[in-house]
TIVEX-147003 format. One record per residue: x, y, z of N, C-alpha, C in turn; residue in one letter. Coordinates in nm, 4 decimals, padded with zeros to 6 digits. Example, Ala and Ser with C-alpha at 12.3 -4.5 7.8 and 13.67 -1.06 7.14 Angstrom:
     n_c1     n_c2     n_c3    ca_c1    ca_c2    ca_c3     c_c1     c_c2     c_c3 resn
  01.3190 -00.5690  00.7800  01.2300 -00.4500  00.7800  01.3200 -00.3300  00.7800    A
  01.2850 -00.2250  00.7080  01.3670 -00.1060  00.7140  01.2900  00.0030  00.7870    S
***
This chain:
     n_c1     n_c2     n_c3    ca_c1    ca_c2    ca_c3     c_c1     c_c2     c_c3 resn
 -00.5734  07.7644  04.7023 -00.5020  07.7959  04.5793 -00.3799  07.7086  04.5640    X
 -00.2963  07.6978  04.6379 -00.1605  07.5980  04.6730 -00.2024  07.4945  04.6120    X
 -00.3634  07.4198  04.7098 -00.3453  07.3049  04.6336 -00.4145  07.2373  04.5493    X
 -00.4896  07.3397  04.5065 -00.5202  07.3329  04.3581 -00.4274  07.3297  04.2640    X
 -00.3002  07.4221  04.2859 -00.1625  07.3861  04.1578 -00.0787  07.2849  04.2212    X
 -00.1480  07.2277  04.3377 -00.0354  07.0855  04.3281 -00.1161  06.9483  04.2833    X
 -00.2416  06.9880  04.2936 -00.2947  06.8860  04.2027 -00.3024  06.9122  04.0351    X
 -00.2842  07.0220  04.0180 -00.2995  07.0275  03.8675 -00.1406  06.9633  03.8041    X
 -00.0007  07.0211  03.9157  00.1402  06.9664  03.8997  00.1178  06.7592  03.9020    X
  00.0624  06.7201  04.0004  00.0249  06.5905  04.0122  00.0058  06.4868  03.8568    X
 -00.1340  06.5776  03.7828 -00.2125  06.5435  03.7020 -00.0724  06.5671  03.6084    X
 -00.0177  06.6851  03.5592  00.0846  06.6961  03.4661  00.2386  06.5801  03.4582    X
  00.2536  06.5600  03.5723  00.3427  06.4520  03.6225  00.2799  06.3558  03.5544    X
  00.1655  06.2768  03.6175  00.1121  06.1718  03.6049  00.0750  06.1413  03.3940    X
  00.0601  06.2263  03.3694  00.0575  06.2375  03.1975  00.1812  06.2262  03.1167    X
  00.2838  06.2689  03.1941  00.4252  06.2615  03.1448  00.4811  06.1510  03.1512    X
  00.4533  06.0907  03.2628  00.4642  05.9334  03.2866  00.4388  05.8189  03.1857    X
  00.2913  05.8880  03.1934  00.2069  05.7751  03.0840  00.2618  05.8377  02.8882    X
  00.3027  05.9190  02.8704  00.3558  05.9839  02.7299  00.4809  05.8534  02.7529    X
  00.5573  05.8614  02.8444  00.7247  05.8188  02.8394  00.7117  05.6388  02.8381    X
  00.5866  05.5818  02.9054  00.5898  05.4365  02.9226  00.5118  05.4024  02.7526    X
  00.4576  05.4945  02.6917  00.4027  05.4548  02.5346  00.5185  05.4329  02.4963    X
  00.5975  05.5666  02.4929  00.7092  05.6062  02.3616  00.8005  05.4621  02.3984    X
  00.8355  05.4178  02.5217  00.9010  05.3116  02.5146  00.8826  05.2142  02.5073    X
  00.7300  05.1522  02.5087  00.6587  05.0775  02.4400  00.6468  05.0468  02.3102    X
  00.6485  05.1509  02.2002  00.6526  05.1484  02.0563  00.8132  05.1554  02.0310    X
  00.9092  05.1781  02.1104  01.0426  05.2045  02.1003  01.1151  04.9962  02.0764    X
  01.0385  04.9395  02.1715  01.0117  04.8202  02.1680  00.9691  04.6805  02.0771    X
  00.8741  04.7286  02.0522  00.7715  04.7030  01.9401  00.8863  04.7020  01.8117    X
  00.9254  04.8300  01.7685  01.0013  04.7924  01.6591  01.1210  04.8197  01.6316    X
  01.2129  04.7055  01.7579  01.3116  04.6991  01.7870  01.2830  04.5150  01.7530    X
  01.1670  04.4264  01.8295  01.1511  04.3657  01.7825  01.0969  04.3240  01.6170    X
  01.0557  04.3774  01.5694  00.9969  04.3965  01.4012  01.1159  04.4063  01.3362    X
  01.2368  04.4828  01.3785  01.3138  04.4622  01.2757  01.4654  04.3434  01.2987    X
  01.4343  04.2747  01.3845  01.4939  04.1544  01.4302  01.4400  04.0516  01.3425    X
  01.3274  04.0353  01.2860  01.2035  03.9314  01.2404  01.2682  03.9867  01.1246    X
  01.3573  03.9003  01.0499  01.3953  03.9583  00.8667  01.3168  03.8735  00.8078    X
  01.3698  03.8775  00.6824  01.2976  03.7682  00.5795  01.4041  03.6226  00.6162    X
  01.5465  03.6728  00.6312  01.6708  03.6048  00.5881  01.6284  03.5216  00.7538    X
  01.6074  03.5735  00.8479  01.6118  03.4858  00.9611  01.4479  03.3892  00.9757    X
  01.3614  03.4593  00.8832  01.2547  03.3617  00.9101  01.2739  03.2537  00.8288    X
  01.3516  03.2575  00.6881  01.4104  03.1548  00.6419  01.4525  03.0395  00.6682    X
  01.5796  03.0769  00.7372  01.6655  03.0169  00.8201  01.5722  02.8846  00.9512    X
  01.4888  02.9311  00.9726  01.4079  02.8427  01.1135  01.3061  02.8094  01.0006    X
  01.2603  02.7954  00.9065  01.1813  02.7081  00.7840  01.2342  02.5637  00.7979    X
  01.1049  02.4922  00.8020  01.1534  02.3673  00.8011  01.0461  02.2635  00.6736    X
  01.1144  02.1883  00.6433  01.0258  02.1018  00.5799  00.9148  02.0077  00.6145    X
  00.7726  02.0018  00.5690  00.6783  01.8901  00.6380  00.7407  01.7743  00.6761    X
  00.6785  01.7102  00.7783  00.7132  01.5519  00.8634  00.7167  01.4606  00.7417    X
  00.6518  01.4782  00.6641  00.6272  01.3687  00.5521  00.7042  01.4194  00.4379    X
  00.7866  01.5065  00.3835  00.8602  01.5185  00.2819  00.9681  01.4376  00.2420    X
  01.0312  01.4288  00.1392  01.1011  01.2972  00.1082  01.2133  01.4170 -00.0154    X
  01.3342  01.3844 -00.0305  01.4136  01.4353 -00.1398  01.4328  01.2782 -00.2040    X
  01.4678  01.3075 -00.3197  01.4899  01.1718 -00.4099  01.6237  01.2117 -00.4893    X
  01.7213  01.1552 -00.5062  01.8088  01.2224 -00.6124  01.8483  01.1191 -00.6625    X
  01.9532  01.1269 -00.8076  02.0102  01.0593 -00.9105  02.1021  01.1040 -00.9688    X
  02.2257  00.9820 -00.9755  02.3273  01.0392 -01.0341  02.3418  01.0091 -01.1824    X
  02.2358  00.9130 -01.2001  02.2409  00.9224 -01.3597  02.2938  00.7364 -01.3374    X
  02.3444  00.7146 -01.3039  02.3922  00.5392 -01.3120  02.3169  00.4955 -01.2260    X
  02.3438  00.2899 -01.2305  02.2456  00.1965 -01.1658  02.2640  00.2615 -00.9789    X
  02.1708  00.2386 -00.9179  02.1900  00.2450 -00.8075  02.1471  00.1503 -00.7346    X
  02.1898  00.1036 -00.5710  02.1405  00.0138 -00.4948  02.0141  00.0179 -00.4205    X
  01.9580 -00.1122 -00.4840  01.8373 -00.1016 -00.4361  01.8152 -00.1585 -00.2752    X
  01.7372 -00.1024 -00.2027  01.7043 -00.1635 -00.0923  01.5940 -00.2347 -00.0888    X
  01.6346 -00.3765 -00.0350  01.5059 -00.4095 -00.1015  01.4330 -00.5037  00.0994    X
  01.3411 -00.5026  00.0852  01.2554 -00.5641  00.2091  01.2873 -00.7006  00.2556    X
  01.3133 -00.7173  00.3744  01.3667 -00.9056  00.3874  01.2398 -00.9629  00.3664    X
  01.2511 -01.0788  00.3169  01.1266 -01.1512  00.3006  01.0788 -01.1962  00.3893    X
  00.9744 -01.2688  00.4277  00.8927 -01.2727  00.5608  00.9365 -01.4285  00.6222    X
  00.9925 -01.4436  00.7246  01.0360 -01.5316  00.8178  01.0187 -01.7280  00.7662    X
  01.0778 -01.7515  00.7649  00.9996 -01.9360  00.7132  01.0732 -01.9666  00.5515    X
  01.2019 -01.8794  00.4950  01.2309 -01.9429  00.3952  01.4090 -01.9714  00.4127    X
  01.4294 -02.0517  00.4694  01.5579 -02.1166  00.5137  01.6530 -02.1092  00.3763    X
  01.6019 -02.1469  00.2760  01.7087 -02.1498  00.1606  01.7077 -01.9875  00.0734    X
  01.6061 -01.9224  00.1150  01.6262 -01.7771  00.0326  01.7969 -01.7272  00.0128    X
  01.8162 -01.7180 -00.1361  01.9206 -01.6218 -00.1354  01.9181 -01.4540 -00.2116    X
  02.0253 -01.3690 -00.1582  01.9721 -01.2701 -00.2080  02.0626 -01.2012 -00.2336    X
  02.0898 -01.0683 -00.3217  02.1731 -00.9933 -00.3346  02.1274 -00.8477 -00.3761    X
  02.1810 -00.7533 -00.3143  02.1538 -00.6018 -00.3851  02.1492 -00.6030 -00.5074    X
  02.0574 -00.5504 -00.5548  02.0553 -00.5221 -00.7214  02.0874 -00.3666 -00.7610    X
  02.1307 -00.2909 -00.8414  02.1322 -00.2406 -00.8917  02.0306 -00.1776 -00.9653    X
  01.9576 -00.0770 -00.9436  01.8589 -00.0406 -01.0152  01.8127  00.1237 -01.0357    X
  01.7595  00.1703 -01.1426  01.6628  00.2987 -01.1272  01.5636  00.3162 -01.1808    X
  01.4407  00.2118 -01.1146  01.3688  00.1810 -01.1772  01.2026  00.2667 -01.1748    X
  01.2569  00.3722 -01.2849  01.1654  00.4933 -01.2340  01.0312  00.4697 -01.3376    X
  01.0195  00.3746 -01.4362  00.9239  00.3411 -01.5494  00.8813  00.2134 -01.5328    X
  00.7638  00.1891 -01.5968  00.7416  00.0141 -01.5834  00.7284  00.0126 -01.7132    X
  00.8073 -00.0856 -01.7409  00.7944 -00.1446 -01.9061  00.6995 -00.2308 -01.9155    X
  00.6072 -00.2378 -02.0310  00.5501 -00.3170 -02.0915  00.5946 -00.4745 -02.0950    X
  00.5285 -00.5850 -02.1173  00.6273 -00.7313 -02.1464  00.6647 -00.7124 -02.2386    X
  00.6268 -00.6733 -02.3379  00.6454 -00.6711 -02.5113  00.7577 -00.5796 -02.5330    X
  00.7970 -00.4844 -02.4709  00.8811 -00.4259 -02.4942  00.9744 -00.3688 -02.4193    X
  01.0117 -00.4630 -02.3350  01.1520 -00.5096 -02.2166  01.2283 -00.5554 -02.3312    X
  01.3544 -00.4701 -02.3155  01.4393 -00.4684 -02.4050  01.5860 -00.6062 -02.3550    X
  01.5152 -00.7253 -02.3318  01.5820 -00.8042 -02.3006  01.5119 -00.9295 -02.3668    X
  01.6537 -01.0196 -02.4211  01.5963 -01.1936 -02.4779  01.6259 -01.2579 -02.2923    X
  01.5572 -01.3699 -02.2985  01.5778 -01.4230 -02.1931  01.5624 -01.5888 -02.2772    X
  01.6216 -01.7098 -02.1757  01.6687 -01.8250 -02.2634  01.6595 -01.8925 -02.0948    X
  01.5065 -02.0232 -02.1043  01.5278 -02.0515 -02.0006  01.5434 -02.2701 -02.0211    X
  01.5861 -02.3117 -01.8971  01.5868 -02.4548 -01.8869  01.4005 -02.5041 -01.8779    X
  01.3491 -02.5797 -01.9366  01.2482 -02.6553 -01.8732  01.1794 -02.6284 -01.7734    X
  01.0351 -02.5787 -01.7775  00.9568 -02.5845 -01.6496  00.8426 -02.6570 -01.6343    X
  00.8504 -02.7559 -01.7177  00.7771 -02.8428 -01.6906  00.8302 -02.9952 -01.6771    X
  00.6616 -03.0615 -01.6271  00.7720 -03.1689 -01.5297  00.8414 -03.2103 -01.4392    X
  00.8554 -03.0529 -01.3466  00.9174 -03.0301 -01.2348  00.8263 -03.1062 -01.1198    X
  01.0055 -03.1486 -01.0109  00.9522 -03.2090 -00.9114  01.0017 -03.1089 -00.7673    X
  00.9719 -03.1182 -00.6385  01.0129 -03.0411 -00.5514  01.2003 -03.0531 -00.5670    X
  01.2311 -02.9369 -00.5326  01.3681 -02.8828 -00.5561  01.4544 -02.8620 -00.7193    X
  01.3437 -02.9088 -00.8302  01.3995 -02.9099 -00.9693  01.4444 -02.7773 -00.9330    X
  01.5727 -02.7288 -01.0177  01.6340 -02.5777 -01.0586  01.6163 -02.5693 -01.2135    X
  01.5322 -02.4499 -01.2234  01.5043 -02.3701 -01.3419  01.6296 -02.2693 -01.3462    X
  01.7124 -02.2490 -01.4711  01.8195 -02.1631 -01.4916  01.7411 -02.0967 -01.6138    X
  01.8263 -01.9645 -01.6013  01.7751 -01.8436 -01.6785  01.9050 -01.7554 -01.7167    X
  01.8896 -01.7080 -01.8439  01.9744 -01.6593 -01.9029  01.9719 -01.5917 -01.9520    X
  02.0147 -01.3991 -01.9142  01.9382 -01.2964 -01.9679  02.0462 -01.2051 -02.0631    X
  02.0212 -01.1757 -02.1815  02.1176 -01.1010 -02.2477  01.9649 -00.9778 -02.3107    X
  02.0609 -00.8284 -02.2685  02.0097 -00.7212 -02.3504  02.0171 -00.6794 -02.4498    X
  01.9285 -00.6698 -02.5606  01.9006 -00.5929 -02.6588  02.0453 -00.5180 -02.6814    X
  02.0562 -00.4855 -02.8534  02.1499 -00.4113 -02.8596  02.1500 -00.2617 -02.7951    X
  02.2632 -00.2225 -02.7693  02.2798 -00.0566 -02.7057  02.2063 -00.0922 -02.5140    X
  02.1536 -00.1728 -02.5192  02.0867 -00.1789 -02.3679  02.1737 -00.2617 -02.2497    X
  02.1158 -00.2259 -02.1365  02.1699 -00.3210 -02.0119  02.0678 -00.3602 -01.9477    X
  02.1610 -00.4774 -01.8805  02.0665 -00.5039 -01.7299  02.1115 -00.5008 -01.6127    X
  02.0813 -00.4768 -01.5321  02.1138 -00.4191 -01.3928  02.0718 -00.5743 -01.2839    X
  01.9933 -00.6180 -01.3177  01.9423 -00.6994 -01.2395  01.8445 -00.7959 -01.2283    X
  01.8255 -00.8730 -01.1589  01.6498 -00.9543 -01.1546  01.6419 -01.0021 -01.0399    X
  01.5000 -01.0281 -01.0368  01.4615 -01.1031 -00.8800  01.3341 -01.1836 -00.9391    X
  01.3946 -01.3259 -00.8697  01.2632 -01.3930 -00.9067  01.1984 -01.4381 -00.7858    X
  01.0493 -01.5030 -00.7991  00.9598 -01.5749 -00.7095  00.9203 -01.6433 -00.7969    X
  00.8498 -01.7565 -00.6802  00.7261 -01.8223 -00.7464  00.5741 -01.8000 -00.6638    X
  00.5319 -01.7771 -00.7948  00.3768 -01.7269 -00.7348  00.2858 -01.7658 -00.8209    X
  00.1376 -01.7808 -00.7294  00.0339 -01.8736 -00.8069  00.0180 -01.8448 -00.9711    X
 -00.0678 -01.9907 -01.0129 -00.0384 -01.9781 -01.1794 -00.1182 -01.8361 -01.2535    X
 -00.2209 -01.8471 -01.1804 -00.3605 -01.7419 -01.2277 -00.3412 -01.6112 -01.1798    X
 -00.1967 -01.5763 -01.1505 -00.1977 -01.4848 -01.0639 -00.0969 -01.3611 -01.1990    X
 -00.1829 -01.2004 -01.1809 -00.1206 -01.1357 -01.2951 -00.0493 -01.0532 -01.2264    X
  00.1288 -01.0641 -01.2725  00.2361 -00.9480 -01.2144  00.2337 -00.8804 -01.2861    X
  00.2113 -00.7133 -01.2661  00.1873 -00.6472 -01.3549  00.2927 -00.4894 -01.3032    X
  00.2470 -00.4765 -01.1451  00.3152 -00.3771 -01.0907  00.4262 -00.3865 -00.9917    X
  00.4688 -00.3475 -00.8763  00.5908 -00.3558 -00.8359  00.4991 -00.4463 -00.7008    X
  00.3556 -00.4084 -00.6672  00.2755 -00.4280 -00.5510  00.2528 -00.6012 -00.5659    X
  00.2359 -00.5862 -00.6948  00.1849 -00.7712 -00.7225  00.3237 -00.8572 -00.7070    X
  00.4235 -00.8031 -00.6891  00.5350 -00.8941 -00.6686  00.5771 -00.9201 -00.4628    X
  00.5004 -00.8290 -00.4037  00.5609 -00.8536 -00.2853  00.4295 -00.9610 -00.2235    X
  00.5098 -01.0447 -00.1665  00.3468 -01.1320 -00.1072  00.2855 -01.0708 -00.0103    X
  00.3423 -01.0335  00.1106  00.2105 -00.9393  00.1961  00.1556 -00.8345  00.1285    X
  00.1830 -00.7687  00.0542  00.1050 -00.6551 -00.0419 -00.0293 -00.6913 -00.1299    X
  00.0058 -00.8399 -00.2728 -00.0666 -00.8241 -00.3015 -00.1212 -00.9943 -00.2317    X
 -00.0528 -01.0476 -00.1901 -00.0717 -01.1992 -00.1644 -00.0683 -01.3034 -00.2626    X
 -00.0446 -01.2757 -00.4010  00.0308 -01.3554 -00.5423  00.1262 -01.4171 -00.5481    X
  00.1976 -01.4115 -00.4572  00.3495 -01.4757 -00.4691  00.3523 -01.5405 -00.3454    X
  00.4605 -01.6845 -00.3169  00.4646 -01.7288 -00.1761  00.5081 -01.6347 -00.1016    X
  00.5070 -01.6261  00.0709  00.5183 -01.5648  00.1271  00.6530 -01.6681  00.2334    X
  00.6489 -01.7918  00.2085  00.7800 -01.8749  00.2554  00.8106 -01.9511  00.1447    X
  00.9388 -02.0402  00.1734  00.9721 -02.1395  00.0826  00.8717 -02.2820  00.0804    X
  00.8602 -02.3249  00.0438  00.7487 -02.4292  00.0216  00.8244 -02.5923  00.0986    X
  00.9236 -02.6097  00.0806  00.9963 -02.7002  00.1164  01.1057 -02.6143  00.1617    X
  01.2377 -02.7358  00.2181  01.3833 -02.6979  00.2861  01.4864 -02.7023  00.1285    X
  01.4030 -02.7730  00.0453  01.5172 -02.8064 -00.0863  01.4525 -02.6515 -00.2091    X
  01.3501 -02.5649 -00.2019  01.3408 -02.5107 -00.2880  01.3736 -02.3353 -00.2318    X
  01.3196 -02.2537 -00.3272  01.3827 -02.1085 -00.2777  01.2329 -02.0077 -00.2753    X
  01.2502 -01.9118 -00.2081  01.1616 -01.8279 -00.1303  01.1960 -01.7021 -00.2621    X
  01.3051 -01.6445 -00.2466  01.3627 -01.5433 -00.3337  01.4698 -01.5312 -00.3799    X
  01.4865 -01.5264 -00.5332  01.6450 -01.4782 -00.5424  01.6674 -01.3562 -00.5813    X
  01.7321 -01.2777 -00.5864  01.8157 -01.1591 -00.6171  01.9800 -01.1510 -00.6568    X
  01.9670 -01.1116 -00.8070  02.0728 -01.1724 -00.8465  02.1148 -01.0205 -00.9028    X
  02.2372 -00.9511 -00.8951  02.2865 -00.8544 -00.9468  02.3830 -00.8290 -01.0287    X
  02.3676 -00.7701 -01.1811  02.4718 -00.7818 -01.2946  02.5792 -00.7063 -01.2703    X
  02.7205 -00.6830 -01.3227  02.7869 -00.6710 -01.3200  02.8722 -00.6164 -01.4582    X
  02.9076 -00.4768 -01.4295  02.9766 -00.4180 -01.5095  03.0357 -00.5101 -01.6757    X
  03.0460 -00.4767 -01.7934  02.9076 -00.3530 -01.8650  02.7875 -00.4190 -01.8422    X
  02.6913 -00.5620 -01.7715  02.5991 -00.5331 -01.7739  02.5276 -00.6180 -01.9084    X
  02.6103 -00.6782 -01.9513  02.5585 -00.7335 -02.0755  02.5122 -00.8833 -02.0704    X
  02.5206 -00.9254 -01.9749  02.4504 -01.0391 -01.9899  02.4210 -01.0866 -01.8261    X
  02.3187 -01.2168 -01.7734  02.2995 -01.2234 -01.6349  02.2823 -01.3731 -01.6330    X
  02.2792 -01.4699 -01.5204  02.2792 -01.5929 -01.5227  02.1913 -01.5882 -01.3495    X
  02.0465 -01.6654 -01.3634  02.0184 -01.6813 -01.2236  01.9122 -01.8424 -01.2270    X
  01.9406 -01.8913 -01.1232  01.8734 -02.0214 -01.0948  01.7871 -02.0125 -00.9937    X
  01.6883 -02.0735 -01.0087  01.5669 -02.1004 -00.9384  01.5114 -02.2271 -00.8800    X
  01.4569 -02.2919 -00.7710  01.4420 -02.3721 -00.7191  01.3350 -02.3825 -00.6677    X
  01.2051 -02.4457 -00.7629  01.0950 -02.5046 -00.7427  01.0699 -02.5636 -00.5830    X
  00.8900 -02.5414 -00.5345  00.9141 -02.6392 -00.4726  00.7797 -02.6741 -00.4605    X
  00.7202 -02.7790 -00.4172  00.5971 -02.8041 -00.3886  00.5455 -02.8226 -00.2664    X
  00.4312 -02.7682 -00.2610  00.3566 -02.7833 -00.0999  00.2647 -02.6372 -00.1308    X
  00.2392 -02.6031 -00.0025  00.1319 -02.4991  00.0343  00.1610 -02.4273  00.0841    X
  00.1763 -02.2479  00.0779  00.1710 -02.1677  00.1849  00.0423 -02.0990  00.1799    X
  00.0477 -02.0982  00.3162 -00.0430 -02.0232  00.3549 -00.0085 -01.9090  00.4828    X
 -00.0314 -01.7695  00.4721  00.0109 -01.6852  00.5228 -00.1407 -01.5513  00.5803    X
 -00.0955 -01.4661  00.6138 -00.1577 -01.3308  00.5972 -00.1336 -01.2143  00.5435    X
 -00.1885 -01.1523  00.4540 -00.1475 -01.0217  00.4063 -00.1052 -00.9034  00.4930    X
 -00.0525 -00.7978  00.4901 -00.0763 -00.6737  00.5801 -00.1730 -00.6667  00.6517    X
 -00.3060 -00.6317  00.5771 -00.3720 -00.5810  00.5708 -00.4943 -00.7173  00.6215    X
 -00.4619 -00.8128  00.6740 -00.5204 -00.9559  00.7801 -00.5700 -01.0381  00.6805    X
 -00.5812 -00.9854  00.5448 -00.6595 -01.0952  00.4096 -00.5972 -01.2105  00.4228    X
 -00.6086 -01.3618  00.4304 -00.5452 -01.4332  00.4757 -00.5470 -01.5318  00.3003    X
 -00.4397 -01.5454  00.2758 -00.3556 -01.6148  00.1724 -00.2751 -01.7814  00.1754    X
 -00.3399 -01.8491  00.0808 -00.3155 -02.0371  00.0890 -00.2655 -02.0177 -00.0810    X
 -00.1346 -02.0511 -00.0739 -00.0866 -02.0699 -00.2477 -00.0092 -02.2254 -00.2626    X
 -00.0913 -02.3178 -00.3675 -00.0709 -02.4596 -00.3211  00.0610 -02.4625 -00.4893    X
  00.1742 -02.5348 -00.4891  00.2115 -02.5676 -00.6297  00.2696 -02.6738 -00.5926    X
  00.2233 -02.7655 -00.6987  00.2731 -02.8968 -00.7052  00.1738 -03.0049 -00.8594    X
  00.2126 -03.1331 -00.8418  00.0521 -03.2019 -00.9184 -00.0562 -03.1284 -00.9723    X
 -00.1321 -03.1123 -01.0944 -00.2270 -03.0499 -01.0352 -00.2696 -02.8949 -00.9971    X
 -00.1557 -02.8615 -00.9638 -00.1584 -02.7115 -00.9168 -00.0197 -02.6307 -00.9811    X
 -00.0443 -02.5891 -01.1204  00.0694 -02.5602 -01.1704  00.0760 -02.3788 -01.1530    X
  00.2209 -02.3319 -01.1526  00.2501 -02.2090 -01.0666  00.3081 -02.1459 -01.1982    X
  00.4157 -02.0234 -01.1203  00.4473 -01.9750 -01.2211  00.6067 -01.9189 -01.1967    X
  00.7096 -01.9126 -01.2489  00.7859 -01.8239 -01.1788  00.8187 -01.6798 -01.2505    X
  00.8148 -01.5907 -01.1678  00.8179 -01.4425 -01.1937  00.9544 -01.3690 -01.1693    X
  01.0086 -01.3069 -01.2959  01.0929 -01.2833 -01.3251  01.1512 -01.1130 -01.2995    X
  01.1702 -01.0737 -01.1936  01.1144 -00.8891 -01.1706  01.2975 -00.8099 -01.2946    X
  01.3179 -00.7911 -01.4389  01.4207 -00.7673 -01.4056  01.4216 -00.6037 -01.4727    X
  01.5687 -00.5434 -01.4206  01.5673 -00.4040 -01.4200  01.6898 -00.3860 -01.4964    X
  01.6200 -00.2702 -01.5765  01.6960 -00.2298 -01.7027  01.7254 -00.0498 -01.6617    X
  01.8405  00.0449 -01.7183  01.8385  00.1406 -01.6811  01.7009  00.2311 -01.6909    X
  01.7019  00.2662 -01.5695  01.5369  00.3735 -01.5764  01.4324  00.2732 -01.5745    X
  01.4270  00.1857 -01.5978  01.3240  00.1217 -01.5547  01.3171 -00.0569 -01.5351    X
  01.1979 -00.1248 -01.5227  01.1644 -00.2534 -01.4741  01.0760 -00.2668 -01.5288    X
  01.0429 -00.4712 -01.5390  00.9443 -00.4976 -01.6138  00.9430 -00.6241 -01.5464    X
  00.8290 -00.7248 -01.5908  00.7926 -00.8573 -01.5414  00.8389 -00.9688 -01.6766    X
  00.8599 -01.1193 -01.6634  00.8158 -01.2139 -01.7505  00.7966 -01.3053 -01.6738    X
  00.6778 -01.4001 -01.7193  00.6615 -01.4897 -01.6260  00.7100 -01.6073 -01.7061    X
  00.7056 -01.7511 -01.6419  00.7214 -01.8556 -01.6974  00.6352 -01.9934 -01.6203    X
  00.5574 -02.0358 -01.6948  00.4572 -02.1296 -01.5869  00.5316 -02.2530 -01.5561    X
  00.4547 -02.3201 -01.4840  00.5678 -02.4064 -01.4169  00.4382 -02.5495 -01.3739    X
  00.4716 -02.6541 -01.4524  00.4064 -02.7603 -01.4124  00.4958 -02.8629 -01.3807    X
  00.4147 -02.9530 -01.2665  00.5199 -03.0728 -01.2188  00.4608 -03.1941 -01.2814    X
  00.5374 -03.2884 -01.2920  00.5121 -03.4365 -01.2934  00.4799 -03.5260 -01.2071    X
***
């Protein structure tokens, strides 16, 4: 009889045990649950690896622009000014442009250019190249030479220019940039291993490409370019 009620005391123990290790188990449970807010899962939110913010203050801003690819000794260059969030049409780039002679040119001739905006408008800037004659600038891709392979990718000679970048200057109303032909051959590789030969000289008449930027947006003009 004894120990029959000390095993039945045993069994009652042993149940009380297991009641007290739940209750503090669920006592647990949502002690953590209410640590987990909305405001703290917030807080440890992070943005994807690949997200990007963009902002604008409403005026020209500095552009960063890519060094050009190794082999053009006379390249000159300057930050431009730009927000060039539209691509304009040729026809309706709100700029006259007024250039020297491009034909006839011999290695190192300088082509000058002379850009005044439309009434009420500005310009912020331009960048020129020279790139093959048959070749159509249309987007921002066709102006870089490893991208689309249209434009030289070095200077052609030591006397002509690779790139210029020329940046206007408060109000903006008018721009002055020179260019420097040259003749010979490059030949390079694209990104992407397509391998690129752009010949101007005799014979092989080119073009020079005019990238310039107006508020909110950019546009192309070309001007062909034959030598003597």
């Amino acid at each position: 009889m004894n120990a029959l009620l000390r095993d039945r005391r045993v069994q009652i123990g042993a149940a009380v045990l297991l009641v007290a290790v739940v209750v503090i188990a669920l006592m647990a449970t949502r002690s953590s649950s209410s640590d987990s807010s909305p405001a703290a899962d917030a807080a440890t939110s992070t943005l994807p690896a690949d997200a990007s913010v963009t902002t604008s203050s409403g005026g020209p801003t500095t552009m960063a622009t890519t060094p050009p690819p190794a082999g053009g000794p006379t390249t000159s260059a300057a930050s431009t000014p730009t927000t060039h969030d539209v691509h304009f049409p040729l026809a309706d780039l709100p700029l006259t442009v007024t250039q020297t002679p491009t034909s006839g040119l011999h290695d190192g001739s300088k082509v000058s250019f002379h850009i005044v905006p439309t009434a009420g408008e500005q310009v912020f800037g331009v960048s020129v190249r020279l790139c093959a004659g048959d070749a159509k600038i249309e987007q921002l891709d066709d102006f870089e030479p490893a991208t689309a392979g249209k434009c030289i990718g070095h200077a052609l000679s030591s006397n002509s220019d690779l790139l210029i970048e020329t940046a206007g200057n408060p109000p903006y109303q008018s721009l002055d940039v020179d260019f420097r032909v040259g003749v010979g051959t490059d030949t390079f590789k694209m990104t992407d291993g397509t391998p690129v030969s752009i010949t101007c000289g005799p014979g092989h008449p080119c073009q020079i490409v005019l990238m310039l930027q107006v508020p909110n947006a950019f546009g192309f003009k070309t001007y062909p370019v034959t030598y003597g």
